[in-house]
One Martini backbone bead per residue (centre of mass of N, CA, C, O) as a GRO file, in nm:
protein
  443
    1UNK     BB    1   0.092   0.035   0.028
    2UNK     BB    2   0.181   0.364  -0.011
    3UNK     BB    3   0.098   0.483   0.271
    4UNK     BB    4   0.296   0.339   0.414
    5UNK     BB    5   0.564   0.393   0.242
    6UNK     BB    6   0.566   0.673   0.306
    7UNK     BB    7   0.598   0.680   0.585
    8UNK     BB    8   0.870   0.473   0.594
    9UNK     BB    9   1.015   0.731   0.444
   10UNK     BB   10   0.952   0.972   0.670
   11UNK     BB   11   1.066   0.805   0.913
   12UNK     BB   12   1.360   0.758   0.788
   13UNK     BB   13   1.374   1.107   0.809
   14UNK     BB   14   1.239   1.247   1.047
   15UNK     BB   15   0.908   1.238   0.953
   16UNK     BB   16   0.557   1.336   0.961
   17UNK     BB   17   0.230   1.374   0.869
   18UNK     BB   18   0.187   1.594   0.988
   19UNK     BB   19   0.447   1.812   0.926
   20UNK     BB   20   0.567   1.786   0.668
   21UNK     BB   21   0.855   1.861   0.591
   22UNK     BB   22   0.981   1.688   0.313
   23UNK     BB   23   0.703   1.574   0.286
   24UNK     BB   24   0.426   1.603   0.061
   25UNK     BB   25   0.103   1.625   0.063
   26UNK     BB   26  -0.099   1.634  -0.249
   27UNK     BB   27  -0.435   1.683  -0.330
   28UNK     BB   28  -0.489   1.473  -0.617
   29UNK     BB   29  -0.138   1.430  -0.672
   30UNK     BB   30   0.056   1.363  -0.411
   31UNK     BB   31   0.385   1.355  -0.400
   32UNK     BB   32   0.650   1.547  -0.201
   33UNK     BB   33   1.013   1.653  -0.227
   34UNK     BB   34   1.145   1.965  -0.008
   35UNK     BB   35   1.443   1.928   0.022
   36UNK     BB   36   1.758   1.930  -0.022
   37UNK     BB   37   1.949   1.884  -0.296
   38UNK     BB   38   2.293   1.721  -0.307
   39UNK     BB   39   2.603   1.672  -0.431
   40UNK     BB   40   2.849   1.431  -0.355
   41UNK     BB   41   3.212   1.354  -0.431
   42UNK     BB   42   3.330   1.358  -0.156
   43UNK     BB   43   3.443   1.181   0.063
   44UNK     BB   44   3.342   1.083   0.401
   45UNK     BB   45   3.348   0.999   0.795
   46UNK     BB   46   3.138   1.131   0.849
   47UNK     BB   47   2.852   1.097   1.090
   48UNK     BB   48   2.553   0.998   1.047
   49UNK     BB   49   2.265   1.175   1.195
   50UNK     BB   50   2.007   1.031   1.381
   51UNK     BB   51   1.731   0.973   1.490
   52UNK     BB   52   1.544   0.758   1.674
   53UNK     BB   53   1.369   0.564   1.635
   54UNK     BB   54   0.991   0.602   1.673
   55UNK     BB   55   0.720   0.559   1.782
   56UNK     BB   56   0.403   0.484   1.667
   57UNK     BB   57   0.044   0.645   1.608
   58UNK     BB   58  -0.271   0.567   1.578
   59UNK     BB   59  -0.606   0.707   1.479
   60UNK     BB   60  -0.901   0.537   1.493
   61UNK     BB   61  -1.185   0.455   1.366
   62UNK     BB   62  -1.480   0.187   1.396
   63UNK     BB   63  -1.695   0.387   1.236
   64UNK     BB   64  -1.863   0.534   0.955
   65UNK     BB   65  -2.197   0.628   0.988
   66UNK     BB   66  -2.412   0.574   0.824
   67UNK     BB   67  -2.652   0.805   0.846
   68UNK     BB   68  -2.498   0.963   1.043
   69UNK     BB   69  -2.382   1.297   1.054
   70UNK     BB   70  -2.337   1.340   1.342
   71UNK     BB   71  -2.161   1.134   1.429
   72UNK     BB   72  -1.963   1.187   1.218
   73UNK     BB   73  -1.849   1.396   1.332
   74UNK     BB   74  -1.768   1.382   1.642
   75UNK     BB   75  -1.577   1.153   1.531
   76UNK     BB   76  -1.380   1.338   1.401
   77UNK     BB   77  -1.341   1.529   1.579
   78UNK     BB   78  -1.189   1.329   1.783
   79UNK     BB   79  -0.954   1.235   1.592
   80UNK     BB   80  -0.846   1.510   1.569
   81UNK     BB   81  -0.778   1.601   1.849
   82UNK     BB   82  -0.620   1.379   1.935
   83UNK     BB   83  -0.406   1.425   1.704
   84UNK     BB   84  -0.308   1.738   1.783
   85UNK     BB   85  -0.235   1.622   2.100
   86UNK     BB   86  -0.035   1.380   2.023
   87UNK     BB   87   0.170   1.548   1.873
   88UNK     BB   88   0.316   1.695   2.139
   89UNK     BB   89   0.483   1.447   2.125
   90UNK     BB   90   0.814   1.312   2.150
   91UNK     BB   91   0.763   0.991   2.154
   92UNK     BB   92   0.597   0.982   1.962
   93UNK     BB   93   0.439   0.912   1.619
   94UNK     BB   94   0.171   1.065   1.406
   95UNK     BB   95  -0.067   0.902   1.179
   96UNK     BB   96  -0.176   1.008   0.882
   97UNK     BB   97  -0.532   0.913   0.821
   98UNK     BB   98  -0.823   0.708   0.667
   99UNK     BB   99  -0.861   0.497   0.823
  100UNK     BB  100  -1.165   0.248   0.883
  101UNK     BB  101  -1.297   0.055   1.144
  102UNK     BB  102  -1.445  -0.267   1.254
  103UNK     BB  103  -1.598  -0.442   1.465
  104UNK     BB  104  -1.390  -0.684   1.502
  105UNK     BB  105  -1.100  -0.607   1.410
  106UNK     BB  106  -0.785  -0.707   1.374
  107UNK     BB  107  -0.543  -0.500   1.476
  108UNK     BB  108  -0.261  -0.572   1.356
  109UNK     BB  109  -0.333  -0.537   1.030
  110UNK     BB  110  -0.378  -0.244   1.064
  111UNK     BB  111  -0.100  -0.115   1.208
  112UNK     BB  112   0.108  -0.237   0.952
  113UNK     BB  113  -0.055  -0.074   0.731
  114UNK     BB  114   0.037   0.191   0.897
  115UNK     BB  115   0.277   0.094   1.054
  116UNK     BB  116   0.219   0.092   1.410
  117UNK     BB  117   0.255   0.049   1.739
  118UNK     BB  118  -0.005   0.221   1.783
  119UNK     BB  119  -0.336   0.221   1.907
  120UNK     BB  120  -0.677   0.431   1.864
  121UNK     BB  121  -0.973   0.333   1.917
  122UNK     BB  122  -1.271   0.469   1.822
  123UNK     BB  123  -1.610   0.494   1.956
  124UNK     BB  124  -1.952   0.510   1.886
  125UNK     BB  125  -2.279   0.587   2.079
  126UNK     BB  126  -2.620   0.605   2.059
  127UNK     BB  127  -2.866   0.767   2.306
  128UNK     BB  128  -3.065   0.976   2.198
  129UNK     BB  129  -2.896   1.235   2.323
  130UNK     BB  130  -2.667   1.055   2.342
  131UNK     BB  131  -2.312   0.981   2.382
  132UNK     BB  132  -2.067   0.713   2.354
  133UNK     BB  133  -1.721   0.686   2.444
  134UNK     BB  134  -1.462   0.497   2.318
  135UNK     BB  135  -1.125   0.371   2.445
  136UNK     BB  136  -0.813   0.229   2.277
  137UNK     BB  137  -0.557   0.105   2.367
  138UNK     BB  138  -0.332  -0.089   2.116
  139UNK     BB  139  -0.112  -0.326   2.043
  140UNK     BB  140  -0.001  -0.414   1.734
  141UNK     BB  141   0.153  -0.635   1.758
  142UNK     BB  142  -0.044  -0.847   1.941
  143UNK     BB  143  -0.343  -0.703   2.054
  144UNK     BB  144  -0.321  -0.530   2.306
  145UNK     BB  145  -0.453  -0.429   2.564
  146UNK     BB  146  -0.378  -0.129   2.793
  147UNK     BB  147  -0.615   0.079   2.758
  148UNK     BB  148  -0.928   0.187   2.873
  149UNK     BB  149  -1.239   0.393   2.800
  150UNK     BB  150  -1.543   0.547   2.904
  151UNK     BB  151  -1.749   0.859   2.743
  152UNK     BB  152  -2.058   1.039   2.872
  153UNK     BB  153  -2.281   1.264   2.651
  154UNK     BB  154  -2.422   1.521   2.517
  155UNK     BB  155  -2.512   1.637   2.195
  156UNK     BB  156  -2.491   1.961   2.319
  157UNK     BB  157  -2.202   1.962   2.395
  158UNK     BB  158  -1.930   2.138   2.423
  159UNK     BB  159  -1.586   2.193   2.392
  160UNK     BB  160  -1.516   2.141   2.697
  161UNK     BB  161  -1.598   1.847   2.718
  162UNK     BB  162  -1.422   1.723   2.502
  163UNK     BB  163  -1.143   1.887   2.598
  164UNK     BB  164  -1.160   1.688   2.854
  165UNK     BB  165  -1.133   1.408   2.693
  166UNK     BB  166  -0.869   1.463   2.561
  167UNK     BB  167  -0.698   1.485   2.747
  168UNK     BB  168  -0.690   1.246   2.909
  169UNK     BB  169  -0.627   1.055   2.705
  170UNK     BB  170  -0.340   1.181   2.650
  171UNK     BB  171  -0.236   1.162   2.958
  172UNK     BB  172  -0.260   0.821   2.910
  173UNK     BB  173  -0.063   0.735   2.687
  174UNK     BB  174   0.247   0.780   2.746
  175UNK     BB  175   0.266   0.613   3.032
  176UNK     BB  176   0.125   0.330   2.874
  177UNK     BB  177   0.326   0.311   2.707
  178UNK     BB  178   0.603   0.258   2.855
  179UNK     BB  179   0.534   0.046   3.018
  180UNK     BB  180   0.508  -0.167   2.770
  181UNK     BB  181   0.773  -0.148   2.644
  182UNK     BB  182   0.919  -0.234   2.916
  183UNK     BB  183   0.758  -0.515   2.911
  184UNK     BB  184   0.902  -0.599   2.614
  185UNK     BB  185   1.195  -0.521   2.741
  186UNK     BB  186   1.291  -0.742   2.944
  187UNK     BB  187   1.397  -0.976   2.795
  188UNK     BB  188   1.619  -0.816   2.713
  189UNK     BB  189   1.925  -0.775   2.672
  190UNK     BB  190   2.148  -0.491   2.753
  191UNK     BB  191   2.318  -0.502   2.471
  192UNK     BB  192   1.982  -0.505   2.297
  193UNK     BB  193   1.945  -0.216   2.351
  194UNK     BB  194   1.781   0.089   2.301
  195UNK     BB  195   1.759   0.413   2.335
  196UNK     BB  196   1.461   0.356   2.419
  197UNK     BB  197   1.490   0.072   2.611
  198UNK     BB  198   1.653   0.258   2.832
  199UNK     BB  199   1.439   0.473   2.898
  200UNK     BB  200   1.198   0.323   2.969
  201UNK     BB  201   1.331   0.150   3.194
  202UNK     BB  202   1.407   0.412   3.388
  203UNK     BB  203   1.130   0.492   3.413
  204UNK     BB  204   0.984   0.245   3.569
  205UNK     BB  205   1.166   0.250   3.780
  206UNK     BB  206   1.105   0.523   3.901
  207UNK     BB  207   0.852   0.446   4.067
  208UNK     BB  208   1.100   0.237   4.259
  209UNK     BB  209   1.392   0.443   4.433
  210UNK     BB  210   1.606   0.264   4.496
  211UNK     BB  211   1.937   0.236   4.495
  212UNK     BB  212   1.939   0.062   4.258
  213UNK     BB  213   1.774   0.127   4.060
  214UNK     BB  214   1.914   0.421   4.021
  215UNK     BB  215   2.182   0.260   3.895
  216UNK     BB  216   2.020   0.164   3.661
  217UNK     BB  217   1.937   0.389   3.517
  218UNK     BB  218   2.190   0.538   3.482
  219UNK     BB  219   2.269   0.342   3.294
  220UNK     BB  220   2.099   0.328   3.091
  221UNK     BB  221   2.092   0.638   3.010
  222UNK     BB  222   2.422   0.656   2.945
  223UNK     BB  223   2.387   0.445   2.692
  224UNK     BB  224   2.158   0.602   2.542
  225UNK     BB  225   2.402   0.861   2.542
  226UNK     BB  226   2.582   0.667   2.358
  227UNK     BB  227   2.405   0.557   2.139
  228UNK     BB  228   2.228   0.893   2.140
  229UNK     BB  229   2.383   1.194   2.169
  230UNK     BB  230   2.096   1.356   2.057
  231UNK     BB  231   1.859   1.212   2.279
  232UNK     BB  232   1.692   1.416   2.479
  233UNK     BB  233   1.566   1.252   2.650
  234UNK     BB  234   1.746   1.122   2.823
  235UNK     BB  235   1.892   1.391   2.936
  236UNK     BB  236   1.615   1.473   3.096
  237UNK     BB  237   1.608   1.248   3.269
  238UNK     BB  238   1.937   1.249   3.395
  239UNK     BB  239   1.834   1.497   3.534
  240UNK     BB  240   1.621   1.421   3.729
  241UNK     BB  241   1.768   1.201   3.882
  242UNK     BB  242   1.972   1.346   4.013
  243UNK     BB  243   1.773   1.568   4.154
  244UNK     BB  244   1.620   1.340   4.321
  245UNK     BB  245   1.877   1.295   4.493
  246UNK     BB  246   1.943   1.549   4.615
  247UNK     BB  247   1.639   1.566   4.733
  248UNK     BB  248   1.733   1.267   4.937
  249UNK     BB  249   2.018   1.271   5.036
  250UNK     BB  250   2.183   1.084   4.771
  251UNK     BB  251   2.338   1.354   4.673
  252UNK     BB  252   2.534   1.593   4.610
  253UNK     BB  253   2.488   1.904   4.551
  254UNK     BB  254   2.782   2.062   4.440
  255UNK     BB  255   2.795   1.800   4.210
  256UNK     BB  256   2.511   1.713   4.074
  257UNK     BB  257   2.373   2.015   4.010
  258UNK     BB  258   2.579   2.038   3.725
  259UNK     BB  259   2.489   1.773   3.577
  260UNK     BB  260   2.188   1.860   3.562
  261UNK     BB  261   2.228   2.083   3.379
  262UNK     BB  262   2.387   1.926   3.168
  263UNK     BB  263   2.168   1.763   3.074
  264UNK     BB  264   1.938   2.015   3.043
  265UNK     BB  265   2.066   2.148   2.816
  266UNK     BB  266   2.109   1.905   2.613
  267UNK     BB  267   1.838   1.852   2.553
  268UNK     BB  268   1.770   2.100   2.440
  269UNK     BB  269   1.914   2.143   2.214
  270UNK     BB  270   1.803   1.875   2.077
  271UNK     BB  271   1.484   1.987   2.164
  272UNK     BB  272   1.320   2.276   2.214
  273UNK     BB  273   0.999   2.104   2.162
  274UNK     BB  274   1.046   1.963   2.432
  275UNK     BB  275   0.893   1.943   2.716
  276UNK     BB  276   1.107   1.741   2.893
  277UNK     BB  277   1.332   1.980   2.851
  278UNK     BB  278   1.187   2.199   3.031
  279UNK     BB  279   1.169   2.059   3.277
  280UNK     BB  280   1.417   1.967   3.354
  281UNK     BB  281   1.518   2.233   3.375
  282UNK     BB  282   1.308   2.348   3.603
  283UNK     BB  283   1.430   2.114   3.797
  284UNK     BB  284   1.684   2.211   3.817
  285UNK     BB  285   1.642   2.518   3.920
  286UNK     BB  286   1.491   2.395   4.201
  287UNK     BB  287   1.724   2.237   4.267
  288UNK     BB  288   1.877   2.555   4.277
  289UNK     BB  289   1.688   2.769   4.443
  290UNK     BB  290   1.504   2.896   4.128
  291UNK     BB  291   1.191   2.902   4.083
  292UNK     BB  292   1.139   3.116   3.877
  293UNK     BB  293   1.287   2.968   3.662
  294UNK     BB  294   1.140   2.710   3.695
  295UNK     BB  295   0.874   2.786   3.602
  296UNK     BB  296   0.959   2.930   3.325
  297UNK     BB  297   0.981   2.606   3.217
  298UNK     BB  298   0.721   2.487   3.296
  299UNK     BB  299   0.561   2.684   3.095
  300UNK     BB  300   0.674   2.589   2.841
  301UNK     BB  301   0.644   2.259   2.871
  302UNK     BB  302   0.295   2.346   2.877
  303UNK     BB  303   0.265   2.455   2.588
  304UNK     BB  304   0.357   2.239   2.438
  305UNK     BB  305   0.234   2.002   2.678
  306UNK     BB  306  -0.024   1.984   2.887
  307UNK     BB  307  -0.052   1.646   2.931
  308UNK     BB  308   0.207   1.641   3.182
  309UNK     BB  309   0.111   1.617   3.514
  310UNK     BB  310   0.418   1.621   3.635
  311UNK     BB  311   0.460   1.877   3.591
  312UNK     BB  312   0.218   2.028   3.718
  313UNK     BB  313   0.322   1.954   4.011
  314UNK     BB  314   0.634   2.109   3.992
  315UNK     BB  315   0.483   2.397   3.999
  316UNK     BB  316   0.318   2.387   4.215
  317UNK     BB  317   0.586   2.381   4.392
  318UNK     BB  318   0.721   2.642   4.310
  319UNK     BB  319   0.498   2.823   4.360
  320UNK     BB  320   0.476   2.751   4.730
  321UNK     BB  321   0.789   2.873   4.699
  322UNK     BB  322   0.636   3.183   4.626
  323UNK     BB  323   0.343   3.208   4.778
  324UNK     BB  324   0.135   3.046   4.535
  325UNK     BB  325  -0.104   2.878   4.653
  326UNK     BB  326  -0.350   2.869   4.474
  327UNK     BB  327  -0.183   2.817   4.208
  328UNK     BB  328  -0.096   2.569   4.293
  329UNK     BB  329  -0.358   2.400   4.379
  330UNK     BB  330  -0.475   2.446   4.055
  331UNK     BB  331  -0.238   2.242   3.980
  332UNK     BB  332  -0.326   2.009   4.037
  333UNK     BB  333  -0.632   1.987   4.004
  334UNK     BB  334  -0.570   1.977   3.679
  335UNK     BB  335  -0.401   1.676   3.716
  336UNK     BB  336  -0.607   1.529   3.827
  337UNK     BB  337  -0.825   1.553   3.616
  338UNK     BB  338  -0.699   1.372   3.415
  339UNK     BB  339  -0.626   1.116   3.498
  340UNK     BB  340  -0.339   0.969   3.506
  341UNK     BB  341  -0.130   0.793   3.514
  342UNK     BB  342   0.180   0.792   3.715
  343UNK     BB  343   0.498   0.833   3.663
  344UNK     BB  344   0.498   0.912   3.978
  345UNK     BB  345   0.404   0.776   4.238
  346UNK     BB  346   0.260   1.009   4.483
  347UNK     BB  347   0.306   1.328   4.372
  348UNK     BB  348   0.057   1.477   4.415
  349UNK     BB  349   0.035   1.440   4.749
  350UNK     BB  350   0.344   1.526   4.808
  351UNK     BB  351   0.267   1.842   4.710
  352UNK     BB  352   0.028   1.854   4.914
  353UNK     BB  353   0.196   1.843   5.138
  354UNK     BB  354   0.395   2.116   5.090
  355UNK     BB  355   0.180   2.327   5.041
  356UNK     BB  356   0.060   2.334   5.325
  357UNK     BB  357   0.317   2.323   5.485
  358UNK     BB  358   0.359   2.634   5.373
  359UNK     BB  359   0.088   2.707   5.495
  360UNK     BB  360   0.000   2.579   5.774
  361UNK     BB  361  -0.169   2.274   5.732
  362UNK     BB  362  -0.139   2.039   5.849
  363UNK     BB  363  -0.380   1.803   5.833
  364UNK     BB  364  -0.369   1.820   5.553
  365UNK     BB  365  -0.050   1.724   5.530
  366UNK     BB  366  -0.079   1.473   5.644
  367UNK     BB  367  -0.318   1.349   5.439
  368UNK     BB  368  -0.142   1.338   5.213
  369UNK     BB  369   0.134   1.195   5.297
  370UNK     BB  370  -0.062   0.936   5.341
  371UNK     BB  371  -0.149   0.902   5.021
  372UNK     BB  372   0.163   0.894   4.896
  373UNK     BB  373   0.217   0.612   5.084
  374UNK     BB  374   0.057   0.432   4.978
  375UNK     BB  375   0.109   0.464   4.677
  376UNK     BB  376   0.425   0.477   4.796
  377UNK     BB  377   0.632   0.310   5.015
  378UNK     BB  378   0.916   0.489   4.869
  379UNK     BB  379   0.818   0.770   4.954
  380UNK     BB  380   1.059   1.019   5.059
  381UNK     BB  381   0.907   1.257   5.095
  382UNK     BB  382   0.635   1.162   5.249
  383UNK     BB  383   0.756   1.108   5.491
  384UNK     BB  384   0.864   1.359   5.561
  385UNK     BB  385   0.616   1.527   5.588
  386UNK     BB  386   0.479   1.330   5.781
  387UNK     BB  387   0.742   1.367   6.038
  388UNK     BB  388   0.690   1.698   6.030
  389UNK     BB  389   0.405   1.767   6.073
  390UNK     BB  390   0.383   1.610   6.353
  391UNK     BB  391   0.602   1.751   6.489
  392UNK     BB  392   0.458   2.024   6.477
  393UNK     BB  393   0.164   1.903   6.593
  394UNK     BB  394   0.286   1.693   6.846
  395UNK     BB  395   0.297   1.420   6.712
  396UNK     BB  396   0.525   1.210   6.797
  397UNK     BB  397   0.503   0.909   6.779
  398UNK     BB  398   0.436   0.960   6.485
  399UNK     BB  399   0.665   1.086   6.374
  400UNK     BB  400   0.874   0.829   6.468
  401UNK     BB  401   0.726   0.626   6.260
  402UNK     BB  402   0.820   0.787   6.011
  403UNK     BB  403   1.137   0.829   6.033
  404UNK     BB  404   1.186   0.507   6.039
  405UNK     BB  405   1.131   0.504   5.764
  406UNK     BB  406   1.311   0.725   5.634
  407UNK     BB  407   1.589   0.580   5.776
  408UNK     BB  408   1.544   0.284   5.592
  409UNK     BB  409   1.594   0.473   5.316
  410UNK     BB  410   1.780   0.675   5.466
  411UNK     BB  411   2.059   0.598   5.623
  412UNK     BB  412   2.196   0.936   5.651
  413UNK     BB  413   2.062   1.071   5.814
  414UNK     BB  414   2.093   1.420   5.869
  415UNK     BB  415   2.107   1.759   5.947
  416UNK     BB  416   2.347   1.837   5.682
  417UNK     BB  417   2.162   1.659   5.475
  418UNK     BB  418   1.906   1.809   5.483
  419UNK     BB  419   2.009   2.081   5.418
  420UNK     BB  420   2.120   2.000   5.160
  421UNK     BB  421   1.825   1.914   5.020
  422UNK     BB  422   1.673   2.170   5.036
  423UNK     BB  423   1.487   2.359   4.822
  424UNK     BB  424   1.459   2.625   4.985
  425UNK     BB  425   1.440   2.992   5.002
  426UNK     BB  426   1.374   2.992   5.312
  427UNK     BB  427   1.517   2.992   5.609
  428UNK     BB  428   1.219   2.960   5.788
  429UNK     BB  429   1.156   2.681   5.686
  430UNK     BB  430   1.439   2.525   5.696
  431UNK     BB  431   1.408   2.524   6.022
  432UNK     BB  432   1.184   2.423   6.070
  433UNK     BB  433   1.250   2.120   5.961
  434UNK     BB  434   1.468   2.093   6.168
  435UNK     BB  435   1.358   2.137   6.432
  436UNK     BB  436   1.182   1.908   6.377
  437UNK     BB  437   1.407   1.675   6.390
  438UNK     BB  438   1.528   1.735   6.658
  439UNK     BB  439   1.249   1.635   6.806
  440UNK     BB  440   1.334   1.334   6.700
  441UNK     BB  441   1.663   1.309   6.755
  442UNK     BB  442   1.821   1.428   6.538
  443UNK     BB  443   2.194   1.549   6.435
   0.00000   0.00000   0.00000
C-alpha cells in the first residue's frame, strides 16, 4: 500500500504525516520531497546523525456511521482533536490517515498496514440524545489491550466537555505507551537494548526509587546517550534522576546538580520543542534553589505539552515555594482532573503534602503525605513531610514512627544532609525542618 511506503520513508528521515517537514501530500496528486538535494562528490567519514527510530500512534475510528451525520462528525472530530494533542508528544510519531475499521477487527493487520506500533481506536454510540466514546489503546504488535475508557455526554455538549474528554486521552496514552514498551523489552539482554528501551526501562525504575534501582537506571540512561548522544529524552530524564537524588539527600547537592544542568541543558539543545527538556531545565532550577527560573521552565513546557500531569505537579511545588499557594492547589486540580497514571506515583499528594505545609496546614498536609505514602511506600518526600507535619502538630509517637521509615530508606540521614537536600529559598521554612528533625531526635 503507497500510504504505508510513503510513511516508512517519512519515519526514515524523521519526518511524520503531521509536520510534513520534507514529504508534503498534495491532494488529488499525490507526493512531494521539500528537502534540498545537493550531490557529493568527495568522500567523508563523518557519521550521519539520526534521530533514534521512534514509536508511532495511529487513532482510528471503529465505524463509518453511515447515515448518521451528526455521529460522524462528532467521531471525526474527536479523532481529529485527538491526532492534534498527540502530535505535541515527543515520545512517539502520530500517523496521518484515513482507514475506517469496523467492530470486531484484528487490530494487528490495521497497526503493520499503517505502520504503527500502537493505536487508538474510538467508537461512538448514541442513545437518544446522549452518546458513549470507547477508547482503546492497543498494541499493534500483539493486539493487546493497554488502556481503555469509556465516556458519556449529551449531543448538545460544548467544546469544553470534549476538550477535557481529549486531554484525559492524551494525559493517559504517554505513560501507558512507557509501561508497555518497558513490559516488552524485559527480556531483552542489556546488551541488545536501544536507545528508547534504555528510556523506558530507566522510566519503569523510577517509580520504585530504591538505590539499585536508580543505578541501574542512570547506567540504563548513560548507554542510552552513549548510544544516540542527540537523543533528547535521555538526557532530560538523567537530569531528573541526579536531581531527585539530591533531593533525597543520597547525593551531595554540590558536585551533583552542575551534571544535571549539563544534562538538562543538553536535552534542550537537542530538541528545544520537547516539554520533557524544558521540564527537566526547570526541575534542575528547582533543585538550585531558583524557583521563578524554574516555574518559567516549566510554563514553556505546558505550551508545548500541557497534558503532562507530572510537569504540572512541579510548577506548583515551585509556585508554593514563592507564596503562590491558591496558583499551586489550581495546578494540582488540574493534574488530578486528567486522571492519568502517574509518572512517579504518589507525586501529586506529596507536594499537596508540601504546598499544605508551606501554608501552615498541617492536619491537611498530614493527609496528603498519608495518601502519598500509600500509593508508593518508598516514596521519601511522603514520609519527610509526613514526620515534619507530625512533630509540628506535637504529634511524636506518629513523628517518630514516620522517621523511621524514612531513615530505613535514607539510611544517612542527619541534619546536614537534610539541610543540604532542602529546595527552599526561604530560611525560615528551612529551620522549621531542622526544628522539626531536632525534637525527633536527629543531629
Amino acid at each position: 500500500m503507497l500510504s504505508t511506503r510513503i510513511n516508512a520513508a517519512r519515519k526514515a528521515i524523521g519526518d511524520d504525516g503531521t509536520q510534513q517537514r520534507l514529504i508534503k501530500t498534495l491532494p488529488r496528486s499525490g507526493f512531494r520531497f521539500t528537502g534540498t538535494v545537493r550531490e557529493v562528490k568527495e568522500e567523508t567519514n563523518a557519521p550521519l546523525i539520526m534521530p533514534p527510530s521512534k514509536l508511532s500512534l495511529a487513532i482510528v475510528s471503529s465505524a463509518a456511521y453511515a447515515g448518521d451525520e451528526e455521529l460522524a462528525g462528532i467521531a471525526k472530530g474527536i479523532t481529529d482533536d485527538l491526532t492534534v494533542a498527540l502530535a505535541r508528544s515527543r515520545a512517539f510519531d502520530v500517523i496521518a490517515h484515513n482507514y475506517i475499521c469496523s467492530d470486531g477487527d484484528d487490530p494487528r493487520p490495521i497497526a503493520r498496514e499503517l505502520g504503527a506500533s500502537y493505536l487508538i481506536i474510538c467508537g461512538l454510540r448514541r442513545a437518544s440524545d446522549r452518546v458513549r466514546l470507547t477508547v482503546r489503546l492497543i498494541d499493534g504488535s500483539v493486539g493487546l489491550h493497554i488502556w481503555a475508557r469509556s465516556y458519556t455526554q449529551g449531543l448538545t455538549t460544548g467544546f469544553d466537555d470534549q476538550d477535557a474528554v481529549t486531554a484525559q486521552i492524551s494525559a493517559a496514552t504517554e505513560p501507558c505507551i512507557y509501561a508497555a514498551e518497558a513490559k516488552r523489552q524485559r527480556e531483552k539482554p542489556f546488551h541488545a537494548l536501544d536507545a528508547i528501551d534504555c528510556v523506558m526501562r530507566a522510566l519503569v525504575l523510577g517509580k520504585h526509587r530504591t538505590p539499585e534501582n536508580v543505578a541501574i537506571a542512570e547506567e540504563l540512561l548513560r548507554r542510552a546517550i552513549q548510544l544516540e548522544p542527540h537523543y533528547g529524552r535521555a538526557h532530560s530524564v538523567l537530569a531528573e534522576f541526579l536531581g531527585r537524588e539530591v533531593l533525597y539527600g543520597r547525593k551531595p547537592r554540590h558536585s551533583t546538580v552542575p551534571l544535571a544542568f549539563e544534562a538538562a541543558q543538553k536535552a534542550v539543545h537537542c530538541d528545544e520543542h520537547d516539554a520533557w527538556a524544558h521540564f527537566a531545565l526547570g526541575w534542575t532550577f528547582s533543585m538550585s534553589r531558583s524557583p521563578e527560573a524554574g516555574i518559567e521552565e516549566y510554563r514553556k513546557a505546558l505550551a508545548i505539552n500541557p497534558y503532562l500531569p507530572h510537569i504540572q505537579c512541579c510548577l506548583a511545588a515551585a509556585l508554593s515555594s514563592v507564596g503562590e499557594t491558591e496558583k499551586a492547589l489550581a495546578e494540582l486540580g488540574e493534574a488530578e482532573r486528567l486522571g492519568a497514571p502517574e509518572v512517579y506515583p504518589g507525586q501529586c499528594n506529596s507536594i499537596h503534602a508540601l504546598v499544605y505545609f508551606l501554608s501552615e496546614r498541617r492536619d491537611e498536609a498530614i493527609k496528603a503525605a498519608r495518601r502519598s505514602v500509600w500509593q508508593s511506600p518508598i516514596r521519601i518526600f511522603g514520609h519527610h513531610h509526613l514526620a515534619v507535619n507530625y512533630a509540628l502538630a506535637g504529634k511524636m509517637e506518629e513523628a517518630r514512627a514516620a522517621l523511621a521509615t524514612l531513615v530505613r530508606l535514607v539510611p544517612n540521614t542527619s541534619l546536614n544532609v537534610i539541610a543540604e537536600s532542602l529546595p527552599y529559598i526561604n530560611d525560615r521554612v528551612s529551620n522549621q525542618v531542622l526544628d522539626a528533625f531536632r525534637l525527633m531526635g536527629i543531629r
